[in-house]
N, C-alpha and C positions, 0 to 999 in steps of 0.2 A: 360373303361377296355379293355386292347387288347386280341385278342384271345391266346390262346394255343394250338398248334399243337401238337396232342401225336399221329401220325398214327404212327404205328411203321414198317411200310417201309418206313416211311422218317427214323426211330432210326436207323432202321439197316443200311439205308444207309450212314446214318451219323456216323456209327459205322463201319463199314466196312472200307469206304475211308478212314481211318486215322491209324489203327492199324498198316498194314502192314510195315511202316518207321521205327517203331522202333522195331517192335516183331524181326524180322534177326539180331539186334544187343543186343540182352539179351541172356547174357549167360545164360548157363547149370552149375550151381555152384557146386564144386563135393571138399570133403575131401581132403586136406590133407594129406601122408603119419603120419604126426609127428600130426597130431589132434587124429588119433586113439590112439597113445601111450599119449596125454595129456591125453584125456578123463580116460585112467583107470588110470593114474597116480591121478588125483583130484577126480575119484570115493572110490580108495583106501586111502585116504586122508581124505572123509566124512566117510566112514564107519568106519577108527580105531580113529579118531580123534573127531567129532563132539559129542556136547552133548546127542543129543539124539540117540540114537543107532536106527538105522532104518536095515531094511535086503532090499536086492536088491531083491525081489520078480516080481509074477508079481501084487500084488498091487501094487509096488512101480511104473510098466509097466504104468499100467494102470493111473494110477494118472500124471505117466508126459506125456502119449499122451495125455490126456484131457487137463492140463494145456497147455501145449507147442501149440495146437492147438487151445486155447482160447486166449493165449498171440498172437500170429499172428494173428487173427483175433479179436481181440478184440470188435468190433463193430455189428462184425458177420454181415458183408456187401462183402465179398468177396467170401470166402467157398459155394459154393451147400451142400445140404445133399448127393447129388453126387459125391462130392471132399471126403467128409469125408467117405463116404465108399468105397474108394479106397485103403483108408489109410489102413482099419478095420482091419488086419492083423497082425496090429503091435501092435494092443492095447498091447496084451499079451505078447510080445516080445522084448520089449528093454533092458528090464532088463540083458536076455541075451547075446545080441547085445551089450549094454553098456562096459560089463565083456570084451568081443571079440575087444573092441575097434570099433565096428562097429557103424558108423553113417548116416545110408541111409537114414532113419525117417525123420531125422532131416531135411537132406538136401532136398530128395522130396516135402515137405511139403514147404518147403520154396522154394522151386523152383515155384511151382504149386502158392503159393500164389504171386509171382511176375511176374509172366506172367498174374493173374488173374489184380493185382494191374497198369500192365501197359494199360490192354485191359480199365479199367475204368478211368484211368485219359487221354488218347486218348480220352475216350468217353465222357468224360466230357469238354474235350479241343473243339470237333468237335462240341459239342451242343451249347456251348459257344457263337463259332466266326460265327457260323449260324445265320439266322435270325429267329431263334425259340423263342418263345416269353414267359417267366415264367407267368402264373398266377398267383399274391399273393392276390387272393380275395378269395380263394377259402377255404372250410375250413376242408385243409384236417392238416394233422400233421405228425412229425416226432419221433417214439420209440425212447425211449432212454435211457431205461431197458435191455441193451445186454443180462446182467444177466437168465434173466426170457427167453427171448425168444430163438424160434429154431432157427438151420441153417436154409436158404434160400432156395427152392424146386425148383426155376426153372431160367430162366435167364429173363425172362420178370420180376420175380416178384424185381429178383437181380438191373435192370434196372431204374424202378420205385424207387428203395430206393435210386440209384444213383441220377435218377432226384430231389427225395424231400432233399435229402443231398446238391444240390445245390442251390437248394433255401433256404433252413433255414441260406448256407453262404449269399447268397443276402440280405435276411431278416437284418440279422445281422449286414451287412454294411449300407445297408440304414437308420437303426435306428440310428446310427453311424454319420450320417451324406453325406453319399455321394452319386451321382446319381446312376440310374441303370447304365448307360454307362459305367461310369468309375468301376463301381465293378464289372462288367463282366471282364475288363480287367482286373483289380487286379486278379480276380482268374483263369485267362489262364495264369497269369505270375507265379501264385504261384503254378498250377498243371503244365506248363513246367518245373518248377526249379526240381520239384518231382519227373518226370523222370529222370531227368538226375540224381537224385541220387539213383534211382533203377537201373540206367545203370551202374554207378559206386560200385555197390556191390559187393564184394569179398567175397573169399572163409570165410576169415575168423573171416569178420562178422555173417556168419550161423554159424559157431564153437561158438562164442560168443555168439547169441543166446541162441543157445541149451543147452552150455554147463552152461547159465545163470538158464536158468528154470531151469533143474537137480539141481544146486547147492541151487535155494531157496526151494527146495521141503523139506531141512531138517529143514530150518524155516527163515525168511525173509531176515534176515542178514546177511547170509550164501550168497557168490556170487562167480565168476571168474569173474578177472579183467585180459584183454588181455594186454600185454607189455602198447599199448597207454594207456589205460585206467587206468594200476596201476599206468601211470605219472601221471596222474591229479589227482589219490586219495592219493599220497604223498604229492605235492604239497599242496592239501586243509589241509592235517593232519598239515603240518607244517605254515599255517597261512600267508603264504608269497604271496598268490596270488591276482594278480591287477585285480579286477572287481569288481562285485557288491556288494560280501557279501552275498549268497545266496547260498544253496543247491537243486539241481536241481535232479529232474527226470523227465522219460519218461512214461507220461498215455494216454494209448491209443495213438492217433496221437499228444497228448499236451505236449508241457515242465511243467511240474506243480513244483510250487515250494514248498518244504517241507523241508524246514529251513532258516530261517532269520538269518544269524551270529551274534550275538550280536556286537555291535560298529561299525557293518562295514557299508558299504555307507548306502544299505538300509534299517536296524534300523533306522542310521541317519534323512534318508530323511523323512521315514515311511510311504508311503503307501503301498507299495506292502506286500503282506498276504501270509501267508500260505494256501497254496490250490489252489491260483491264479495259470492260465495257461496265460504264455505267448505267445505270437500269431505272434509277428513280431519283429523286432527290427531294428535300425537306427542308423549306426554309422557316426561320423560325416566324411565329402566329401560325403556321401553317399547322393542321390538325393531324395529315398523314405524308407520306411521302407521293410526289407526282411522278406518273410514269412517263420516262421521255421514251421508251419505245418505237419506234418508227417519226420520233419528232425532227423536223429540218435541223439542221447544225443550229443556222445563227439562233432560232429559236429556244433550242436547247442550251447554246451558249451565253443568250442572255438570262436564263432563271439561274443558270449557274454562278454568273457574276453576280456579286452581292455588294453592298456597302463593308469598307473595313470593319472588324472586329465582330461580324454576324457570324452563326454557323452554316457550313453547308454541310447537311448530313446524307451523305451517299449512301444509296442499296448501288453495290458492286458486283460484277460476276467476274471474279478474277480470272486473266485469260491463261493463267498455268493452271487453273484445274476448271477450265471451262467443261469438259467433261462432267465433274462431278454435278454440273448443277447448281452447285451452292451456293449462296450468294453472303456477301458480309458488307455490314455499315460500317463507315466510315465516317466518323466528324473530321472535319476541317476548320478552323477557326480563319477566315479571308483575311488578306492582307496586301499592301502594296510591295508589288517587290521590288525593292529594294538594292541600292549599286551594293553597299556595303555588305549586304545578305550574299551575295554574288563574289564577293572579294578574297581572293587568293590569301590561307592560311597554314600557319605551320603546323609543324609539333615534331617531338624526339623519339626518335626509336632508339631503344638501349638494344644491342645483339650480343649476346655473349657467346663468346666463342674459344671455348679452353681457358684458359686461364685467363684471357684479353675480354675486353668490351669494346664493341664498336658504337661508336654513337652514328647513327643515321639522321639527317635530316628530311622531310618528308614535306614538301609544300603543297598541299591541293589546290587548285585552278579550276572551279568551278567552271569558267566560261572568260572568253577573252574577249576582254569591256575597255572601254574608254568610254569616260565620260566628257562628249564634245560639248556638252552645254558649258559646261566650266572652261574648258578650251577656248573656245569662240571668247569667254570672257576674258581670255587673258589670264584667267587665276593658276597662278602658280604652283599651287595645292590642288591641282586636278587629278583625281584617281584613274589609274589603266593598271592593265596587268603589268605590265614589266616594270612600271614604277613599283608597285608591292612587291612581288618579285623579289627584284634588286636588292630592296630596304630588307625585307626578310631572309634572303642568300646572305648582304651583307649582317647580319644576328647572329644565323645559325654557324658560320664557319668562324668569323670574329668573338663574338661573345659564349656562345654555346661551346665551339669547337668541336664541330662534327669534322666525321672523316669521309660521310660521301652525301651524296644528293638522290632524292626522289621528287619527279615531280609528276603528281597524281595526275591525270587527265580522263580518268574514267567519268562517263557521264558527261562530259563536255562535249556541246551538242556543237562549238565554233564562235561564232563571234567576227570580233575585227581582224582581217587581215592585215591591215595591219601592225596589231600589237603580237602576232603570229608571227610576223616578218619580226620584230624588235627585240623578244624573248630569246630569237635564234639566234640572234646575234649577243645575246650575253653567251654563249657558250661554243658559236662555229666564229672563226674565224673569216675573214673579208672573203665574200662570192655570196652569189644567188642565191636565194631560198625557196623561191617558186618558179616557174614558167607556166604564163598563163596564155592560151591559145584562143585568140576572138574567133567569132561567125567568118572571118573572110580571115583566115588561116594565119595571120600573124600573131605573132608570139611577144609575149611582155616577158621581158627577164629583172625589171626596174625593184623588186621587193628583195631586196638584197641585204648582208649581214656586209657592215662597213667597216666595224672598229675588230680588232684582236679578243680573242673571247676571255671575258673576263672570269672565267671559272673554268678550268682544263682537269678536274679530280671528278671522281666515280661519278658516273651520270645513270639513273635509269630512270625511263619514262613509261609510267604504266597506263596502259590502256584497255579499253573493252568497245564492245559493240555500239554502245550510243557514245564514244568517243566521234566527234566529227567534223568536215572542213577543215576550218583553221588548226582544229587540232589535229588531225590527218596530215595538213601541212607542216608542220610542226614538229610532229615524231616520224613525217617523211625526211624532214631536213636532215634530224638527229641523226635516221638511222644509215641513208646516204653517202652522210661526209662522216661513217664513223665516229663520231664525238660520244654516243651514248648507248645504250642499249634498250631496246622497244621489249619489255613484257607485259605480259598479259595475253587476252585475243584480239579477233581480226577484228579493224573498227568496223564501222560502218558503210562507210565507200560513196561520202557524197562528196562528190568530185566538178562541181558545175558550179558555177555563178549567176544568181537571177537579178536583176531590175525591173523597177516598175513604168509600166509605161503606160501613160493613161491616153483613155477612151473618149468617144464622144459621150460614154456616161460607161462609168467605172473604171479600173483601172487591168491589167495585160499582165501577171508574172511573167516574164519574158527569161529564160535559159539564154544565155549570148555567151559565157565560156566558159571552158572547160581548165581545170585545173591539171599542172602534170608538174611530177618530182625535178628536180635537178639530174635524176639520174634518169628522166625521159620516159618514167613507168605513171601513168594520170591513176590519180586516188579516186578514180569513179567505178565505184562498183565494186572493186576488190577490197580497196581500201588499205591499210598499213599491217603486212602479215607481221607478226611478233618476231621478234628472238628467241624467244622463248616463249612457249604457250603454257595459260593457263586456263582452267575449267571455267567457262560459260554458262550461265542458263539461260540465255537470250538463244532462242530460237532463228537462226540464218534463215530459216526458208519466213520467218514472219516480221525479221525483224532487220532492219537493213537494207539499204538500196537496191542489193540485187533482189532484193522481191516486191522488189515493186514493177507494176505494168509499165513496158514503156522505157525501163530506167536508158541511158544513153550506157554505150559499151566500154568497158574496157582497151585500152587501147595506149602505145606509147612514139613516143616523136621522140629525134634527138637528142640525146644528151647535153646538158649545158656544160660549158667549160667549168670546172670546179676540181678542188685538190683535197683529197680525202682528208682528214685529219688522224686518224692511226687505222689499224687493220687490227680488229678485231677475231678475225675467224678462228684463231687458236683460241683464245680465251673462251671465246662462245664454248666450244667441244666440251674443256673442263666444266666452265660455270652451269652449260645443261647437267653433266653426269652428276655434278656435285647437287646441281635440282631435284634431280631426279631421286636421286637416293633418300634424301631428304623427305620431298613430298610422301614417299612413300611411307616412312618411318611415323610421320607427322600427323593425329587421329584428327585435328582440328583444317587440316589440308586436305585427307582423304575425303572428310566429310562433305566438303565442297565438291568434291570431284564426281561423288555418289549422290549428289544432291542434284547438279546440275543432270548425270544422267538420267535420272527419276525424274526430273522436269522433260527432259528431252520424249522421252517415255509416256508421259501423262500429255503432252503436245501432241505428240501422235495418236492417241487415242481421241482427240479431241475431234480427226478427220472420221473414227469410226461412224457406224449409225449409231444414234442415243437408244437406250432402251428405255420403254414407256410402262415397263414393271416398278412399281414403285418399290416391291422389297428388294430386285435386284438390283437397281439403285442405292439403294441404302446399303446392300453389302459392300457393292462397288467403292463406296464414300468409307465402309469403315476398313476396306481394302486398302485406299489408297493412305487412311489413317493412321491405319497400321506400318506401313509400307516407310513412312516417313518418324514413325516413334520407332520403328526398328534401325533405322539411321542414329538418329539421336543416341538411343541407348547403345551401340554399338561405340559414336564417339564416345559416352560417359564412361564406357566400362574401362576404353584403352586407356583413359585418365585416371583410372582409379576411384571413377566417381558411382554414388548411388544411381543405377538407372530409373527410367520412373515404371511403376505398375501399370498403367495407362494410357492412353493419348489426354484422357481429360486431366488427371496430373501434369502432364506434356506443357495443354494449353496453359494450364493457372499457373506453371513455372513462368512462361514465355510471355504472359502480360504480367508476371508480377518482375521482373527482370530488367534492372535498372543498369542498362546499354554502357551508358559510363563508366561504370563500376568493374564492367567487364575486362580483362586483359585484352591486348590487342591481336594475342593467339587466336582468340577466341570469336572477337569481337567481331576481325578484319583479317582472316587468315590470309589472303591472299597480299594485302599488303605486307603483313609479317614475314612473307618467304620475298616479297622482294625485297626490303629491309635483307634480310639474309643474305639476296642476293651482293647488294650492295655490298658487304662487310665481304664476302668472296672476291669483287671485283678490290677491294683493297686489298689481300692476302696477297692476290696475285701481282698485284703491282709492286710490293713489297717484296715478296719471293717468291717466282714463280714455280720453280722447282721443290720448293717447303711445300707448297700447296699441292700442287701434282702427289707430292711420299703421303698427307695425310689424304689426298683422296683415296686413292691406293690405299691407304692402313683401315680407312672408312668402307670401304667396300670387302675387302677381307673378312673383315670385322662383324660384316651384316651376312655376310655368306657364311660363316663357321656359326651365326645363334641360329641359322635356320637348316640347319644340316641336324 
């Protein structure tokens, strides 16, 4: 083990000698004339327009010095409790500063934190290329609860977390794979790139800022987009953009991603997750990968966009084992995505069941599309969801001969309300589908199911946590007027409507209403609870509306006049008990079930402190290795199958495994038990008393092999 030098006259002096280069060329970032006339033009724009009526008080004061001073610091590695009581002044004061057009807050604040932000990556540049030696034997660790903890008391103590912040990146490469040598270098190239884009800061990226956090303070969705930034969120609206297929934000210093486009590259490819943070990327001439690290969104998001058919090759830290550390690449091949990449598809589940087969039909609904360009043209062959739909309902029951209906809506992030409204109406009969509650409290009931439902046989609509909106509305409709049944988990719970409302330069996400069920219960925040629940490994506290700052509440208004279509609640009792037994029986369903809580598990761990032991890390990593080959092997063995010797067997199985090939047990277990479901929901329509004697002989039956 080599030593560790922490005198801290070698720090200061290591600290000293390097600052000075670039402190003389960091501006003094100071407002704009026309930022103070934006700012009350977009305040006066939230207050008479925004759903929620808020007052510019000073809670309102107070609530955005705290956020706005937590969003810049996020880490709470830069601020003294000394910085922040400089600020104190303003707690109570922007409110009316805001009114005045004035923006000193804003701008001090960010001043103060980029002179602090340049003094530490100098300091970490100087410690770097010294011959100062990290100890990773030791077993100290890194917080990483921002949440919980205080601002910082002193510069020694500021120092020290700078130092354990560099080794938890060393840590991280070496598990990685690479020397210490070369990952010192990596991170002098990635903390010089860093400067220069704290030098390259303009006035009116702190406008942006600030005027960012005021605008989500009325609730998450609610933003300003500056002139650049409303380009790229037109762009994305309108589906023409060449990249990955991905919706991107900035967490803390991370790109995290928080949407997977349906059909676009990387659906296609499928690894990359929601919650994953990207960490570098590689395009091709390019000799290594660049670190976006602490880099602004649009910035990040333009090296990300590439020309069709380039690669974008991602260093990822997947966010289900962000604990471990470890990061993995990912190519992506970019692409335009595409309506028909997006378009609603079949396929048949065979269920066999005693001596019978049910045939299931199963449509997935990546997202609910219409294409208005073709519209507006008049063209008669214009694609939407319920046109495909229709055409595929009418196959599967007509030509195929199924005996029930699945319609997939997991990962369906929404779309047109529209075609949301039209879909319901293939299956509820004439009444409301939504009510939708504006800014000045009136209610639209106008998205209505008109005609007789043209499909009245087994209905189940499965869902999960990036299920969202229109689809919320959707499998609210179902599950409301009875027509179907909702499994899976709880969606998402985005329950609001935003428009754009443009600026004297850029444009206002403006929140103006709120969506709410037929039966008076609004999908914001809760979202569409199941009928039946299925295992998740989407994280509720990180994934979903309710965790987000801000989100607007739960809340229900009267019911609309509407006539159930049948009464489920018997059925439900059996069709759970007969789930339940089942799942239990089922090594391809348990797996899921112990997967997801091992993610739930490995999520929680991820709020721990990091340890900055490089061997305890590496246990930790072949901990969690193991942890997940003993799942596996677990399902293989109740199969009858060879389990593997390894985890590195594990892996060479699991990239040589050709997905298609797979059964759909195995493949897609969770659809396979709704599939099941379904062939139950006909048993009982059928006979419901026959079904009741074999649930009953089925239960018996599992209780006498385990006696």
């Amino acid at each position: 083990m080599l030593k560790i030098y922490r005198a801290p006259l070698l720090l200061s002096l290591l600290f000293a000698g390097s600052v000075t280069a670039n402190a003389a060329t960091l501006s003094t970032l100071e407002p704009e004339k026309k930022h103070g006339k934006l700012i009350k033009e977009m305040l006066s724009a939230l207050v008479s327009g925004h759903y929620q009526k808020r007052t510019i008080n000073d809670g309102f004061s107070a609530e955005l010095y705290d956020t706005y001073l937590d969003a810049l610091d996020a880490g709470k590695s830069h601020f003294l409790q000394s910085d922040i009581d400089t600020f104190a002044h303003w707690r109570l004061a922007l409110d009316d500063a805001l009114k005045q057009g004035r923006l000193e807050f804003g701008y001090a604040a960010y001043n103060r934190l980029q002179a602090i932000r340049l003094q530490h990556l100098e300091h970490n540049i100087a410690l770097l290329e010294s011959d100062y030696q990290f100890n990773l034997d030791d077993d100290e660790s890194l917080p990483r609860n921002h949440k919980e903890r205080d601002w910082l008391r002193s510069d020694k103590e500021r120092q020290e977390l700078w130092r354990k912040s560099i080794e938890a990146e060393l840590v991280q490469k070496l598990l990685a794979g690479e020397n210490l040598e070369k990952a010192r270098e990596q991170l002098v190239k990635r903390y010089k790139n860093q400067l220069k884009l704290i030098l390259q800061t303009e006035s009116r990226d702190v406008f942006s800022a600030y005027a960012g956090i005021t605008a989500t303070l009325f609730d998450p969705h609610t933003n300003y987009f500056s002139p650049s930034n409303s380009d790229s969120f037109n762009i994305n609206m309108s589906l023409s953009l060449e990249g990955i297929g991905a919706v991107l934000q900035r967490s803390d210093d991370y790109i995290e991603v928080v949407r997977i486009v349906p059909g676009g590259p990387a659906d296609k490819q499928g690894e990359l997750q929601v919650g994953d943070k990207i960490v570098a990327i590689k395009n091709p001439g390019d000799q290594e990968h660049t670190n976006l690290v602490g880099w602004r969104l649009d910035d990040a998001v333009n090296l990300i966009r590439g020309p069709k058919s380039s690669i974008a090759s991602l260093q990822v830290l997947p966010g289900k084992a962000e604990a471990s550390g470890l990061m993995k690449t990912i190519d992506i091949t970019r692409d335009k995505v595409k309506l028909e990449d997006q378009a609603a598809q079949k396929q048949i589940v065979d269920v066999p069941v005693g001596n019978a087969n049910y045939r299931v039909g199963v449509i997935d609904i990546p997202t609910f599309y219409l294409d208005f360009e073709a519209l507006r043209r008049n063209d008669r062959n214009y694609r939407s969801t319920t046109k495909d739909v229709s055409r595929l309902m009418g196959e599967l029951l007509n030509d195929d001969g199924v005996d029930g209906i699945i319609l997939d809506l997991r990962g369906n992030g929404g779309g047109s309300l529209l075609e949301a409204t039209h879909l319901s109406d293939m299956f509820i009969n004439p009444g409301p589908v939504v009510q939708i509650r504006s800014s000045n409290g009136q209610i639209d009931r106008t998205q209505r199911s008109r005609r007789p439902a043209a499909y009245k046989g087994p209905l189940v609509v499965l869902i999960d946590r990036l299920s969202a909106s229109a689809s919320e509305i959707f499998a609210g409709a179902i599950q409301d007027y009875g027509r179907g049944i909702i499994v899976g988990s709880q969606s998402f719970g985005k329950g609001t409507v935003q428009t754009l409302q443009p600026l004297g330069k850029g444009q206002l996400k403006l929140t103006e209403h709120k969506f709410y069920r037929v039966s008076g219960d609004s999908t914001q925040s809760r979202g569409v609870v199941p009928d039946i629940n299925f295992p998740s490994d989407a994280d509720p506290e990180r994934i979903g509306e309710s965790s987000n700052e801000n989100a607007l509440p739960w809340d229900r208004i009267r019911a609309a006049p509407y006539r159930q279509f049948g009464d489920l609640a018997d059925n439900l009792v059996l069709l759970e008990q007969n789930h339940q037994r089942r799942a239990a029986q089922d090594p391809d369903f348990t797996y899921v079930v112990e997967v997801a809580e091992l993610g739930r598990r490995f999520g929680a761990e991820n709020e721990l402190p990091l340890s900055l032991n490089l061997k305890q890390r590496k246990a930790n990593l072949e901990q969690r290795q193991q942890l997940q080959l003993n799942l596996e092997n677990q399902r293989r063995t109740a199969k009858g199958q060879e389990p593997y010797e390894n985890y590195e067997a594990y892996e060479v199985a699991v990239e040589e495994t050709d997905l298609e090939t797979l059964p759909l047990a195995e493949k897609d277990p969770l659809l396979m038990e709704a599939s099941r479901i379904v062939a139950d929901m006909v048993l009982l329509e059928q006979n419901p008393r026959r079904f009741a004697r074999q649930l009953q002989k089925s239960e018996l039956n599992n209780n006498l092999s385990h006696q």
